[in-house]
Biopython code that builds the backbone (N, CA, C, O; Angstrom):
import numpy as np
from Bio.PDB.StructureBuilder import StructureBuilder

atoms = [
    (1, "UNK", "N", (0.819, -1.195, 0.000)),
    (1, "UNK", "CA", (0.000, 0.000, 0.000)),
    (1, "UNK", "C", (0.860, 1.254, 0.000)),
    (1, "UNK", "O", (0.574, 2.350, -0.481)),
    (2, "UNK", "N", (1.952, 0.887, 0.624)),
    (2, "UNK", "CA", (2.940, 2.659, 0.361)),
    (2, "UNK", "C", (3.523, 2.705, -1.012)),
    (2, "UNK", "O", (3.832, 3.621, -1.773)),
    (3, "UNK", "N", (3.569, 1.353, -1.069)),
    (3, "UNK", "CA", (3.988, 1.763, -2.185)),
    (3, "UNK", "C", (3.840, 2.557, -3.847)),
    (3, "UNK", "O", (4.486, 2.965, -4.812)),
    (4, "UNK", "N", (1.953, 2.330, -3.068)),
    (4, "UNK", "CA", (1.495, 2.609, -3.957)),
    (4, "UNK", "C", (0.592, 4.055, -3.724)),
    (4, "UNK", "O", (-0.385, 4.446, -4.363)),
    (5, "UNK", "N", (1.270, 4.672, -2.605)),
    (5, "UNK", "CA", (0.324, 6.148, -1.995)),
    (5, "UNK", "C", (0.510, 7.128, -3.326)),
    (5, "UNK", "O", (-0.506, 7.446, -3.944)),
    (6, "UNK", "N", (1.820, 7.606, -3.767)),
    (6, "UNK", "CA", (1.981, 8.885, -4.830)),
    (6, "UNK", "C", (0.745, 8.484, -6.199)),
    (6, "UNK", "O", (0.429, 9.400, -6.958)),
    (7, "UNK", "N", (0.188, 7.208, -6.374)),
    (7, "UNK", "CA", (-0.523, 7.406, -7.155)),
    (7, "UNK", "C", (-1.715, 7.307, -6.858)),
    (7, "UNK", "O", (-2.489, 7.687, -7.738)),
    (8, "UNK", "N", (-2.208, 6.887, -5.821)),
    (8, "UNK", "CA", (-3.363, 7.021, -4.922)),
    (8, "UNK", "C", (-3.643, 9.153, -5.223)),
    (8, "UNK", "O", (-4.541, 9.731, -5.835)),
    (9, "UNK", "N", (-2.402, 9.731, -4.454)),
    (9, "UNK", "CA", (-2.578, 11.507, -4.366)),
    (9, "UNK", "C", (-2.459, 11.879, -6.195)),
    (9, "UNK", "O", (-2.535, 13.063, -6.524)),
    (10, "UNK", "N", (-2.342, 11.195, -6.885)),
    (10, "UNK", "CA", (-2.144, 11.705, -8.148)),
    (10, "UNK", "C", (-3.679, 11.564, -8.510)),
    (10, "UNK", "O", (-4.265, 12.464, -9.111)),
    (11, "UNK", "N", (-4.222, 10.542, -8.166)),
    (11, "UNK", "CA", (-5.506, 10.488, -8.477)),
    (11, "UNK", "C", (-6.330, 11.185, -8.055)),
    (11, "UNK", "O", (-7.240, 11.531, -8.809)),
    (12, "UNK", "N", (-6.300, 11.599, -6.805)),
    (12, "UNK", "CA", (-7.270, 12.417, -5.802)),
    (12, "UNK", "C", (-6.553, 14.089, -6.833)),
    (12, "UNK", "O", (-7.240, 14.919, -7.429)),
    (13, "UNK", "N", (-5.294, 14.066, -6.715)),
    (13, "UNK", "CA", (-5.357, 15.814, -7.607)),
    (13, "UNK", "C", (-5.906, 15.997, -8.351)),
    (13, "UNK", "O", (-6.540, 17.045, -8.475)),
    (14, "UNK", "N", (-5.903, 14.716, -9.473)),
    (14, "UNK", "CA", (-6.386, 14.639, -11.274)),
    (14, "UNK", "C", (-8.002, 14.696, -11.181)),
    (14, "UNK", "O", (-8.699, 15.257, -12.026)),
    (15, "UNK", "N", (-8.548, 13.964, -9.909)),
    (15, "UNK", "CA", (-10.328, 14.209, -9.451)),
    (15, "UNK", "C", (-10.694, 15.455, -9.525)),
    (15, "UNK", "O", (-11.506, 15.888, -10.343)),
    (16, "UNK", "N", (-10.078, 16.148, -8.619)),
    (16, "UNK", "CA", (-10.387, 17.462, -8.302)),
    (16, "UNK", "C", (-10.183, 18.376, -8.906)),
    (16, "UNK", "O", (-11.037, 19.262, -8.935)),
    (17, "UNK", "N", (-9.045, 18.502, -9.578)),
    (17, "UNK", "CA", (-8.655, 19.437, -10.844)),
    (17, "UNK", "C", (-10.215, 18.978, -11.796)),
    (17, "UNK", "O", (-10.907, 19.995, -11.742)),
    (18, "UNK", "N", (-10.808, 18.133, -12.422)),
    (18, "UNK", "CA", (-11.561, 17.674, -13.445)),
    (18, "UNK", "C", (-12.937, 18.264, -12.471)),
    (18, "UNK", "O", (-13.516, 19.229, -12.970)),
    (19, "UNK", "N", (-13.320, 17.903, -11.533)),
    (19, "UNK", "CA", (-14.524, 17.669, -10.556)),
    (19, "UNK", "C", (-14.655, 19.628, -10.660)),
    (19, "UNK", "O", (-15.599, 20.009, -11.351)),
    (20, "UNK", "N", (-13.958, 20.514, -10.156)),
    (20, "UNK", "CA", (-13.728, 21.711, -10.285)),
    (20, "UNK", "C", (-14.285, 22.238, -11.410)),
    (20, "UNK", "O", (-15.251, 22.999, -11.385)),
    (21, "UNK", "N", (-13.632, 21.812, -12.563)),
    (21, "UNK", "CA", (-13.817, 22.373, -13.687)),
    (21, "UNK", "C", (-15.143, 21.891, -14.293)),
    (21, "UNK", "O", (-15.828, 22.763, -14.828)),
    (22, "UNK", "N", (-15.533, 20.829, -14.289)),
    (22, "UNK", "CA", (-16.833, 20.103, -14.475)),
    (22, "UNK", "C", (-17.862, 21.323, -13.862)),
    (22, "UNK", "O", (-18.525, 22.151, -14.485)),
    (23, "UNK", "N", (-17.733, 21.108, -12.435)),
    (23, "UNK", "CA", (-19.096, 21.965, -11.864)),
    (23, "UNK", "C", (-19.011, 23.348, -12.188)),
    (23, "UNK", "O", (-20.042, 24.016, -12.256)),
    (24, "UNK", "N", (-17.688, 23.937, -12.432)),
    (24, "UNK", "CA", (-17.683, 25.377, -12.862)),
    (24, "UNK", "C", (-18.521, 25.492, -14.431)),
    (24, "UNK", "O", (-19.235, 26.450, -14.725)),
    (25, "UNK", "N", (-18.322, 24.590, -15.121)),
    (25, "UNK", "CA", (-19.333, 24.617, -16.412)),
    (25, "UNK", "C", (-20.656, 24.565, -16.410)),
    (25, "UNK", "O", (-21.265, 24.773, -17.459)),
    (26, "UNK", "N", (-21.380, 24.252, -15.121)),
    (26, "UNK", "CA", (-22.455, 23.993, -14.981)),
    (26, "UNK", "C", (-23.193, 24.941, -13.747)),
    (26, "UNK", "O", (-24.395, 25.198, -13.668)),
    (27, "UNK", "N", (-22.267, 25.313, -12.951)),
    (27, "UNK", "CA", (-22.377, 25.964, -11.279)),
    (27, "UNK", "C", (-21.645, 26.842, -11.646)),
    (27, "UNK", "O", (-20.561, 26.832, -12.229)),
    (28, "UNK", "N", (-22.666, 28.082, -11.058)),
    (28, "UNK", "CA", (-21.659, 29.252, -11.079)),
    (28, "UNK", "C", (-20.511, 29.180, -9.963)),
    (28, "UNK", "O", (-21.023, 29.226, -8.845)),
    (29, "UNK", "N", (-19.138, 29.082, -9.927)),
    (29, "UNK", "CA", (-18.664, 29.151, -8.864)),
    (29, "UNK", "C", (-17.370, 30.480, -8.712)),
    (29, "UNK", "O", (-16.419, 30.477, -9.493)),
    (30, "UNK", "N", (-17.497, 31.470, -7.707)),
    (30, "UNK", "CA", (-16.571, 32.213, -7.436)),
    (30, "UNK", "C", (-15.340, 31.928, -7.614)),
    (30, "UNK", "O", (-14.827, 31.007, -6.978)),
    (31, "UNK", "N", (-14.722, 32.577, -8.407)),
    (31, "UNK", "CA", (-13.255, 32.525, -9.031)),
    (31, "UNK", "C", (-12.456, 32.062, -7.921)),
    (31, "UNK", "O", (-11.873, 30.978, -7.947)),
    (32, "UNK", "N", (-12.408, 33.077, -6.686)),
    (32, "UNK", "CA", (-11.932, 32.771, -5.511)),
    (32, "UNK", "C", (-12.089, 31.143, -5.263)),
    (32, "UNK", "O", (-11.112, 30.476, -4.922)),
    (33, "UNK", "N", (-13.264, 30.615, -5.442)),
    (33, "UNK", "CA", (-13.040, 29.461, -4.477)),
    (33, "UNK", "C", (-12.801, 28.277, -5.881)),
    (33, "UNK", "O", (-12.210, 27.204, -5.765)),
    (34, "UNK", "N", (-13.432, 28.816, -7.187)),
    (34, "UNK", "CA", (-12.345, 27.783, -8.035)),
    (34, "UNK", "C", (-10.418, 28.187, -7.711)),
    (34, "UNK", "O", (-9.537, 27.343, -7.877)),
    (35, "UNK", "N", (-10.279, 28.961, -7.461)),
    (35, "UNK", "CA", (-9.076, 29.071, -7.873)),
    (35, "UNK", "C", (-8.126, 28.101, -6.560)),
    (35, "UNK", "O", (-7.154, 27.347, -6.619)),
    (36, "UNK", "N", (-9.028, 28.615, -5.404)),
    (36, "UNK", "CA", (-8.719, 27.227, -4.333)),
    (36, "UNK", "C", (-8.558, 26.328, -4.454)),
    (36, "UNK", "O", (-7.503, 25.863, -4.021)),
    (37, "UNK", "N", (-9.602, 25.404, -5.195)),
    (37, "UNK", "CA", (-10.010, 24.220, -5.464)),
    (37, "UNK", "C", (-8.601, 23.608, -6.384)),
    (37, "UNK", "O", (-7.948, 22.582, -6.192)),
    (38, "UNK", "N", (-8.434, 24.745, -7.501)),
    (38, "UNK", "CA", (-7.621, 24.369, -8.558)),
    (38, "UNK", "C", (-6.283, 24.206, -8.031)),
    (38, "UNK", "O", (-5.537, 23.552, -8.760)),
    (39, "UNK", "N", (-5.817, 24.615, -7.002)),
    (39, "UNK", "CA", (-4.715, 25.486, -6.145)),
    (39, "UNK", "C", (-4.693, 23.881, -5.637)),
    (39, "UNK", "O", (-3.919, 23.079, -6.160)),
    (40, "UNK", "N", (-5.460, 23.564, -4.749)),
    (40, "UNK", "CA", (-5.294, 22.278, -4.022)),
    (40, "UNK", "C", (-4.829, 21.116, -4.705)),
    (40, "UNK", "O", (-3.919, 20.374, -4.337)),
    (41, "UNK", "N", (-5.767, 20.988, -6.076)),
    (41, "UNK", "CA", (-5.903, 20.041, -6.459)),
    (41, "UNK", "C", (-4.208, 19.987, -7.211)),
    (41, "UNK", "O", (-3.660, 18.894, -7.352)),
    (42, "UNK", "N", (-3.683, 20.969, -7.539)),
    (42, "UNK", "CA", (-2.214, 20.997, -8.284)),
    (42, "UNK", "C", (-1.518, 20.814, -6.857)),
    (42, "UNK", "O", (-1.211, 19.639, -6.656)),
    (43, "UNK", "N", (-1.211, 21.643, -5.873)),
    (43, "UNK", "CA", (-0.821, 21.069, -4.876)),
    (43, "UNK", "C", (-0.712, 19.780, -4.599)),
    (43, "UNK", "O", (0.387, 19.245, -4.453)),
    (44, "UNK", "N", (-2.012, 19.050, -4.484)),
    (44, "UNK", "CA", (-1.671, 17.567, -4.098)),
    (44, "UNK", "C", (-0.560, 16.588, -5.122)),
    (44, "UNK", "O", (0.268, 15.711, -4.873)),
    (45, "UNK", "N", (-1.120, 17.369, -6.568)),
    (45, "UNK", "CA", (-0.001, 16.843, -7.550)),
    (45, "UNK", "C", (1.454, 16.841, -7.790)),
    (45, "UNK", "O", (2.206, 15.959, -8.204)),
    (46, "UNK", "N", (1.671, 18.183, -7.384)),
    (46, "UNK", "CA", (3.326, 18.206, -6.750)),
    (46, "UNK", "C", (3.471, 17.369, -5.679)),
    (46, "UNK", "O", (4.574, 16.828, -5.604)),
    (47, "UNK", "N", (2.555, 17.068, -4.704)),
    (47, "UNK", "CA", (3.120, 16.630, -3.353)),
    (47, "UNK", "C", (3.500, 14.932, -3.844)),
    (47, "UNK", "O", (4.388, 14.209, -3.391)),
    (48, "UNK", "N", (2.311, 14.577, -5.103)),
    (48, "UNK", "CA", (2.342, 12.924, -5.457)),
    (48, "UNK", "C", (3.971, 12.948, -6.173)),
    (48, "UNK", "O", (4.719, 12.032, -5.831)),
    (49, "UNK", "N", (4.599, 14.190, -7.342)),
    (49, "UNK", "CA", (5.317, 13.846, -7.557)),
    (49, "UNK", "C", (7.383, 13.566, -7.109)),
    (49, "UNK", "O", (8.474, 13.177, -7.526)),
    (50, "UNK", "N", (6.529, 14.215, -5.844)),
    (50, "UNK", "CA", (7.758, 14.378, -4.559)),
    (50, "UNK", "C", (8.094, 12.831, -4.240)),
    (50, "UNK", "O", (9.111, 12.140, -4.289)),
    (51, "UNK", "N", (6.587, 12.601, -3.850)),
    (51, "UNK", "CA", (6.890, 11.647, -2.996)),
    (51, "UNK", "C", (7.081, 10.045, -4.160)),
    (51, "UNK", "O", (7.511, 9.005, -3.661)),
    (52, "UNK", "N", (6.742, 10.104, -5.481)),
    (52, "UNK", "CA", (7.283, 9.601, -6.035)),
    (52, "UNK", "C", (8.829, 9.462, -6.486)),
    (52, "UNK", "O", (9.392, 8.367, -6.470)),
    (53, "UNK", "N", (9.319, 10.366, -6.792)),
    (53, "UNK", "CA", (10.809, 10.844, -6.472)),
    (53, "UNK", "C", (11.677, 10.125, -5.946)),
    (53, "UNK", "O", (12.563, 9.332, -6.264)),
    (54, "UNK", "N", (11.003, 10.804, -4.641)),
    (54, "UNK", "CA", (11.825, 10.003, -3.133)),
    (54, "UNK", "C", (11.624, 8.340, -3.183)),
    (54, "UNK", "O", (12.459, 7.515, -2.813)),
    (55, "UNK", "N", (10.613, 8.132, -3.605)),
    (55, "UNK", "CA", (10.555, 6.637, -3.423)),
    (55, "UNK", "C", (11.731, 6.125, -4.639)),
    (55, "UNK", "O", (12.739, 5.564, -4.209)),
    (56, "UNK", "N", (11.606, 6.300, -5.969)),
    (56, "UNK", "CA", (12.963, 5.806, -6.486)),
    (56, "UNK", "C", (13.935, 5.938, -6.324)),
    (56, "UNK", "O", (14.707, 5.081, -6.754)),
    (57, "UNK", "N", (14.583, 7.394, -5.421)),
    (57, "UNK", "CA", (15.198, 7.176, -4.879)),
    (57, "UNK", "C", (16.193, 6.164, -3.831)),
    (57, "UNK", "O", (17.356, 5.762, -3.788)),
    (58, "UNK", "N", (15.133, 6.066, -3.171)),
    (58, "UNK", "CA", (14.912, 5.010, -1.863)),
    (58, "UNK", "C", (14.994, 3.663, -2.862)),
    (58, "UNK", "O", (15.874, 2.947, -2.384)),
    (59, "UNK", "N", (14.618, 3.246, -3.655)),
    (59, "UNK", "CA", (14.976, 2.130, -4.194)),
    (59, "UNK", "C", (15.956, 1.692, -4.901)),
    (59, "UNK", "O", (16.268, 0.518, -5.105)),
    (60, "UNK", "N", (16.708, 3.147, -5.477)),
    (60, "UNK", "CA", (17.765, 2.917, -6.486)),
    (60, "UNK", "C", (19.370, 2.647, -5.227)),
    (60, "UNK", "O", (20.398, 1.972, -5.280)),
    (61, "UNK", "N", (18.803, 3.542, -4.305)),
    (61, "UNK", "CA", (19.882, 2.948, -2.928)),
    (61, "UNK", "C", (19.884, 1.554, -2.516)),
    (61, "UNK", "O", (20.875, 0.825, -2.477)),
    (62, "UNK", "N", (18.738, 1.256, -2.224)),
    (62, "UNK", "CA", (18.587, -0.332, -2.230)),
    (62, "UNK", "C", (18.865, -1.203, -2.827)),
    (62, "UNK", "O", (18.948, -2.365, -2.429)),
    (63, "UNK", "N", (19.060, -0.794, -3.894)),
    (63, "UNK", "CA", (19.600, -1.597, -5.174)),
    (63, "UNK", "C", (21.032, -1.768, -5.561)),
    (63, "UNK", "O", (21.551, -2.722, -6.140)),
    (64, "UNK", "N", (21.612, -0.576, -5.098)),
    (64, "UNK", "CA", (22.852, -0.241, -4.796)),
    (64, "UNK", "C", (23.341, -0.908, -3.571)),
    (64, "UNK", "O", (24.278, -1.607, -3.957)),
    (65, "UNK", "N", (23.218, -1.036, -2.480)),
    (65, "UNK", "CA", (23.508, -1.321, -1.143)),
    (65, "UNK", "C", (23.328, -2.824, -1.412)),
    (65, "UNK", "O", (24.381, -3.449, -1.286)),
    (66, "UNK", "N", (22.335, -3.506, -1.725)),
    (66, "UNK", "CA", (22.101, -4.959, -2.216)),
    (66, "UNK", "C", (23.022, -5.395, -3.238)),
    (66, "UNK", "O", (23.336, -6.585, -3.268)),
    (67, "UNK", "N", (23.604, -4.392, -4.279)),
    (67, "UNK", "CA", (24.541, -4.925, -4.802)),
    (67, "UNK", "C", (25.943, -5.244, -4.717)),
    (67, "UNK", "O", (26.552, -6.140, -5.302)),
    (68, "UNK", "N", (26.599, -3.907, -3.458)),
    (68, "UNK", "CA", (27.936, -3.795, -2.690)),
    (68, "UNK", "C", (27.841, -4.969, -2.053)),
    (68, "UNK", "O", (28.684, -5.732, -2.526)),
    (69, "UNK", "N", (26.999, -5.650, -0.910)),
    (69, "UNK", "CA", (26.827, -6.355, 0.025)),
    (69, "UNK", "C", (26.957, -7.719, -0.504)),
    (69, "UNK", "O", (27.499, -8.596, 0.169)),
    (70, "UNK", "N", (26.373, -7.993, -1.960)),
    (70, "UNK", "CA", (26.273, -9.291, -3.029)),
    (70, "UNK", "C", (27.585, -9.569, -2.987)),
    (70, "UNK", "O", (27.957, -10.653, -2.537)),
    (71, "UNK", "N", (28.739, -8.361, -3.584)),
    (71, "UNK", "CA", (29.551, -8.610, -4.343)),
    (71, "UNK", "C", (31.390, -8.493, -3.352)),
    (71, "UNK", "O", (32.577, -8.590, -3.663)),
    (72, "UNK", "N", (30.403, -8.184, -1.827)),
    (72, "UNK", "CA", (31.528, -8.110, -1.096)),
    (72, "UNK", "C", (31.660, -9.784, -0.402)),
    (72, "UNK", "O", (32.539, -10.200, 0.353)),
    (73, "UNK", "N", (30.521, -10.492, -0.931)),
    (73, "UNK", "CA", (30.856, -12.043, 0.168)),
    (73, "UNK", "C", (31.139, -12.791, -1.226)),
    (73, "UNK", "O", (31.450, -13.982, -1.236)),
]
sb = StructureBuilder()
sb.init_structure("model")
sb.init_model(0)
sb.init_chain("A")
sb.init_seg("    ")
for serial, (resi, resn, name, xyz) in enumerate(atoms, 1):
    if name == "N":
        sb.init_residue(resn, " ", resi, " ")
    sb.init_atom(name, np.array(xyz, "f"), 0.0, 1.0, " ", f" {name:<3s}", serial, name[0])
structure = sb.get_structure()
């Protein structure tokens, strides 16, 4: 399941970015609080592609460290 959180938040941004814009075509909604909405929803999307990042990160070390450790016995 962690592994799979950054695309879990990629999904919830890509909802809300669409969900926003959907009801603004149909609902009048104050610029102000689309622009929130829109604000959040990109927010969460940077935050998915952070934490995607970090996770290959975190694996390309592992991969590394698993391979020193292989090749030192």
């Amino acid at each position: 399941m962690k592994k799979r959180k950054h695309l879990i938040l990629t999904a919830i941004g890509l909802l809300l970015l669409v969900f926003t814009w959907l009801v603004a075509q149909f609902i009048f909604i104050p610029d102000s609080l689309k622009g929130v909405l829109m604000g959040i929803g990109i927010g969460i999307e940077v935050l998915a592609l952070i934490k995607c990042n970090g996770a290959k990160k975190r694996q390309l070390k592992m991969r590394a460290d698993n391979t020193v450790n292989s090749t030192m016995f």
